[in-house]
VOPAGU-2260 file (C-alpha; in pm, 1 decimal, decimal comma):
REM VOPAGU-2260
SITE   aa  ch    i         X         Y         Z
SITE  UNK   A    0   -1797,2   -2293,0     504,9
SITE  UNK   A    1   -1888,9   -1992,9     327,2
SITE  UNK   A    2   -1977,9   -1635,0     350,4
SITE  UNK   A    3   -2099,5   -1357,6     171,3
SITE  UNK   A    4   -1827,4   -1047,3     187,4
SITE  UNK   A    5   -1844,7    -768,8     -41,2
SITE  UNK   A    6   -2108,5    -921,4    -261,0
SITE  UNK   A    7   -1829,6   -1201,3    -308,2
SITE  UNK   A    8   -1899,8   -1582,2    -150,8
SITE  UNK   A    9   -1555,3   -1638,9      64,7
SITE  UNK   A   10   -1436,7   -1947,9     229,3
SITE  UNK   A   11   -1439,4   -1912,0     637,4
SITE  UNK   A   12   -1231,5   -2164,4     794,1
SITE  UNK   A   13   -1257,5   -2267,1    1190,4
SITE  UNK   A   14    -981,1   -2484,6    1382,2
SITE  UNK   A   15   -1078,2   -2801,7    1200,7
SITE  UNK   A   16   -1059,5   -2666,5     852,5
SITE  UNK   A   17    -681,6   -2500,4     989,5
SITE  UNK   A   18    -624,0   -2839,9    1138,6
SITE  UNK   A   19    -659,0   -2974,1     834,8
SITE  UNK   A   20    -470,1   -2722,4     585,1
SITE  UNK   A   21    -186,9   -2778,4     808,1
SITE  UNK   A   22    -236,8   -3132,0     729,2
SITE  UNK   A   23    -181,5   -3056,5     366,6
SITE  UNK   A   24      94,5   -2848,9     358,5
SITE  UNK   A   25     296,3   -3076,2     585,3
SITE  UNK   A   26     197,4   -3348,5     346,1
SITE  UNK   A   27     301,6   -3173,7      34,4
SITE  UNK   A   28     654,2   -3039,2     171,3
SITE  UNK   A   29     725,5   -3406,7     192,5
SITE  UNK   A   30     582,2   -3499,6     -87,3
SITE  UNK   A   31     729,3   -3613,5    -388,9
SITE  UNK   A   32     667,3   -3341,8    -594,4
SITE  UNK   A   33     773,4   -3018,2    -370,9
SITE  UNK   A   34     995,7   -2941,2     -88,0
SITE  UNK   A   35    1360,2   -3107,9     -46,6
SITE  UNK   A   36    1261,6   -3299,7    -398,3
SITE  UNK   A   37    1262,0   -3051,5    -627,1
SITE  UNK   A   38    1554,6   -2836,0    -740,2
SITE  UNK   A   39    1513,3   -2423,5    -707,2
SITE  UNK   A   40    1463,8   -2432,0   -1108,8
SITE  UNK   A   41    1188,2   -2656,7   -1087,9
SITE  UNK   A   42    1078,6   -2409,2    -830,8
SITE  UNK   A   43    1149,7   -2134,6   -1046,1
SITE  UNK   A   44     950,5   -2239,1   -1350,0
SITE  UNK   A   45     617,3   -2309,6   -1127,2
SITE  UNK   A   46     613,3   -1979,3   -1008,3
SITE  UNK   A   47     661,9   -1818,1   -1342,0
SITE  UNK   A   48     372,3   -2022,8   -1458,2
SITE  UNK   A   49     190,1   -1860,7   -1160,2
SITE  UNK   A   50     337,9   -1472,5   -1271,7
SITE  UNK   A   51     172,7   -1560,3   -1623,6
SITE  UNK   A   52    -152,3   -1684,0   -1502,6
SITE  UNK   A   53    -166,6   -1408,2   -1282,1
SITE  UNK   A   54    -120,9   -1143,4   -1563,8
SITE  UNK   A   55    -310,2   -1285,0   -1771,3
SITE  UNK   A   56    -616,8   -1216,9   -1482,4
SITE  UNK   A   57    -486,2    -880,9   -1419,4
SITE  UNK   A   58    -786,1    -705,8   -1499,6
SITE  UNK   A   59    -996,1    -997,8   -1295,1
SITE  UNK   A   60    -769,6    -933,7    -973,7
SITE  UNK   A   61    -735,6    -565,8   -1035,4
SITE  UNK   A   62   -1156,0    -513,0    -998,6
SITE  UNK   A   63   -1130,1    -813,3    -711,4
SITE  UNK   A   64    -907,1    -590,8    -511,5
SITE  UNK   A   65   -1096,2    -289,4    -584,6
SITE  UNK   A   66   -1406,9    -458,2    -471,8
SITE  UNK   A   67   -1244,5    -614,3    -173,6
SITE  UNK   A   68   -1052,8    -375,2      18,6
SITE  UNK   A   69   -1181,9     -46,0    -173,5
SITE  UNK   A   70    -878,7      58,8    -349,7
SITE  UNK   A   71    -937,7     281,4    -666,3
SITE  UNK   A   72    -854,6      96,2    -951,0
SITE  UNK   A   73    -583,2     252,2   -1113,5
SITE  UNK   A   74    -391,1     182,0    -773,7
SITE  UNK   A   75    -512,7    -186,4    -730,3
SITE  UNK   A   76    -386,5    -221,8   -1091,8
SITE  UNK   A   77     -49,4    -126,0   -1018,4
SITE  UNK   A   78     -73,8    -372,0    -715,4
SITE  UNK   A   79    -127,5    -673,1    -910,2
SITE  UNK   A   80     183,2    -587,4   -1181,1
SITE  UNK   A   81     373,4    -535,1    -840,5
SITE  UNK   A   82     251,9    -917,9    -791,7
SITE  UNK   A   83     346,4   -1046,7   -1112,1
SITE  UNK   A   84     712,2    -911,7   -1035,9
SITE  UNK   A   85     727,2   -1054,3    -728,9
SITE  UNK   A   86     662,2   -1442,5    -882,1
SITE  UNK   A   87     937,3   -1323,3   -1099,4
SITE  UNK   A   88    1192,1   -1233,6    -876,7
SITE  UNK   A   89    1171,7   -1521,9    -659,2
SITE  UNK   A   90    1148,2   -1714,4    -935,4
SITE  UNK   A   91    1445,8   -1622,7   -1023,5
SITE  UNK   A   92    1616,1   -1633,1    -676,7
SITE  UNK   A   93    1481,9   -1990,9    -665,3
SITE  UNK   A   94    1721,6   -2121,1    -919,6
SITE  UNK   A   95    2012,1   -1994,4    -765,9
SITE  UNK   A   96    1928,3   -2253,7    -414,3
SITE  UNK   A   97    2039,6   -2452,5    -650,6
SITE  UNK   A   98    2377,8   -2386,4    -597,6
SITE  UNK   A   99    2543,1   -2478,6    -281,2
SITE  UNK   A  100    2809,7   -2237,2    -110,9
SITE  UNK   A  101    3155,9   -2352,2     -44,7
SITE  UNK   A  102    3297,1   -2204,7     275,9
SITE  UNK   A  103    3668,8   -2180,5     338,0
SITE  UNK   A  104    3811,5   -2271,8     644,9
SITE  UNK   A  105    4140,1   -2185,6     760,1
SITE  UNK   A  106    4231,8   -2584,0     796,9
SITE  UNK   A  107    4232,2   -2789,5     440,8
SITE  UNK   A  108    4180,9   -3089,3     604,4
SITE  UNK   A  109    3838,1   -2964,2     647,8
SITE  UNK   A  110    3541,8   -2849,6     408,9
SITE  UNK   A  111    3246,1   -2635,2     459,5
SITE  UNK   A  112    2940,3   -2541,9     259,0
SITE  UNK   A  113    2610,5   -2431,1     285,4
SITE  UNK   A  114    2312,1   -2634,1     197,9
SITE  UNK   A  115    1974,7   -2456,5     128,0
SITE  UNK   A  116    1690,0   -2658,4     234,1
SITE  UNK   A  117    1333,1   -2606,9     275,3
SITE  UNK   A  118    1211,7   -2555,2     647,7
SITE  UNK   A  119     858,1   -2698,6     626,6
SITE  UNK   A  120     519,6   -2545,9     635,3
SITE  UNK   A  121     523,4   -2147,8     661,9
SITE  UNK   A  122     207,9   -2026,6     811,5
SITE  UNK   A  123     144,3   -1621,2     650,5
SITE  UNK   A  124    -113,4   -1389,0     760,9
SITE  UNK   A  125    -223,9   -1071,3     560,6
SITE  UNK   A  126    -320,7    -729,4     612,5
SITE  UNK   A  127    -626,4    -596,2     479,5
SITE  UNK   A  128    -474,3    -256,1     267,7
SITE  UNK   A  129    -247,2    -501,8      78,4
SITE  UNK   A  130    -450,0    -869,7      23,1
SITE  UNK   A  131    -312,5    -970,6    -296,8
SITE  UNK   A  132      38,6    -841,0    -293,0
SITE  UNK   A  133     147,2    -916,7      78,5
SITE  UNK   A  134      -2,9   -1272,4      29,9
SITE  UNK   A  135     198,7   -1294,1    -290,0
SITE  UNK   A  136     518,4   -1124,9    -113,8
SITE  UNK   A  137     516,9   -1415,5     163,3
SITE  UNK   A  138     408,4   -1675,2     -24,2
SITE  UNK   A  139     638,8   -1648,2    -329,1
SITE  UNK   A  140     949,9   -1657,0    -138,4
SITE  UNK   A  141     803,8   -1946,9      51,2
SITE  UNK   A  142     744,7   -2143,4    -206,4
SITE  UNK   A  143    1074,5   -2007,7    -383,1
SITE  UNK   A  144    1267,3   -2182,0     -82,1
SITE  UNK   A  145    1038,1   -2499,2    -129,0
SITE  UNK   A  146     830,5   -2436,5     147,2
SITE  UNK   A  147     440,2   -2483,6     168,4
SITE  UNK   A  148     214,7   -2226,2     323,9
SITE  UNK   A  149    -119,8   -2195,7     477,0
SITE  UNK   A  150    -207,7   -1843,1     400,2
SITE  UNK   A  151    -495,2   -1667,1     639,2
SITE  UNK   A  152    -567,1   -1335,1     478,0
SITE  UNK   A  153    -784,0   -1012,2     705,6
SITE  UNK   A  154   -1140,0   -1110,3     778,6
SITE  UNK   A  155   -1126,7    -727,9     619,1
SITE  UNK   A  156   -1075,5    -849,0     281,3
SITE  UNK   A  157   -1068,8   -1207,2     250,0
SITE  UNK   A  158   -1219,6   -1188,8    -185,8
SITE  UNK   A  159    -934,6   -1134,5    -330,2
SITE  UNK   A  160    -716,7   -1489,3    -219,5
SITE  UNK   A  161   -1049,8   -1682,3    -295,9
C-alpha cells in the first residue's frame, strides 16, 4: 500500500508484501538469468548500466534525498556521485569472481581452490542520514556476488528507494 511521506507517495509493505519479496528474490537467485548462472562480468556490466542510469538522474536523486531526509543539496549531491562509484567498483570487483583461486597444498596428489558462489537472498536495512548511498553500498556488492536482496530502507526516509 501506499503513503504520503514528505509530500512523496511511498510504498509501505506489511508481512505479506515481505512474505512475498522474499518470494522473489529467492526465485530470481535461482533463476536463469542471475545468481550461480551468470558469470561476475555479466554481473559487472548490469551494474554499470545501473551507475549510468543513476548519473544520468543525479540531479532527480540529488533533490529526492534532499527532500527525503533533509540534507542540503550540495551534500546530497555529493552522495549520489559517491553512489555512482560504488556500482562502479563492485562492478568491477564482480568480474574478478570470475576467476577461481588455486590453493597449494603441501601434498601434489591433492588440489585446492576456491569457488565464489552466490549465497542466496541478502536481506539489507538502511539508515535514515544515508538512504540512497547505504542502500546502494549493500546492495551493489550483493548483487556484485550474484546475490538478490530485499532492501527495507528507515520509515525516516523511505522517498528516495521508491
Amino acid at each position: 500500500y501506499q503513503r504520503r511521506v514528505h509530500g512523496f507517495d511511498c510504498a509501505s509493505a506489511g508481512p505479506a508484501d515481505v512474505d512475498a519479496a522474499v518470494a522473489a528474490a529467492r526465485a530470481a537467485v535461482t533463476g536463469p538469468e542471475w545468481g550461480k548462472r551468470t558469470t561476475g562480468a555479466a554481473r559487472g556490466a548490469q551494474l554499470l548500466r545501473i551507475a549510468a542510469e543513476l548519473e544520468q538522474r543525479q540531479d532527480e536523486f540529488t533533490k529526492l534525498e534532499t527532500a527525503d531526509m533533509g540534507k542540503p543539496l550540495k551534500e546530497a549531491a555529493v552522495d549520489v556521485a559517491d553512489s555512482v562509484a560504488c556500482f562502479r567498483y563492485y562492478a568491477t570487483l564482480a568480474e574478478e569472481l570470475d576467476d577461481d583461486e588455486n590453493i597449494p597444498l603441501p601434498d601434489s596428489e591433492y588440489r585446492g581452490r576456491v569457488v565464489r558462489e552466490p549465497l542466496g537472498v541478502v536481506a539489507a536495512i538502511t539508515p535514515w542520514n544515508y538512504p540512497l548511498l547505504m542502500a546502494v553500498q549493500k546492495v551493489s556488492a550483493a548483487l556484485a556476488a550474484g546475490c538478490s536482496v530485499v532492501l527495507k530502507p528507515s520509515e525516516l526516509a523511505p522517498c528516495t528507494l521508491r
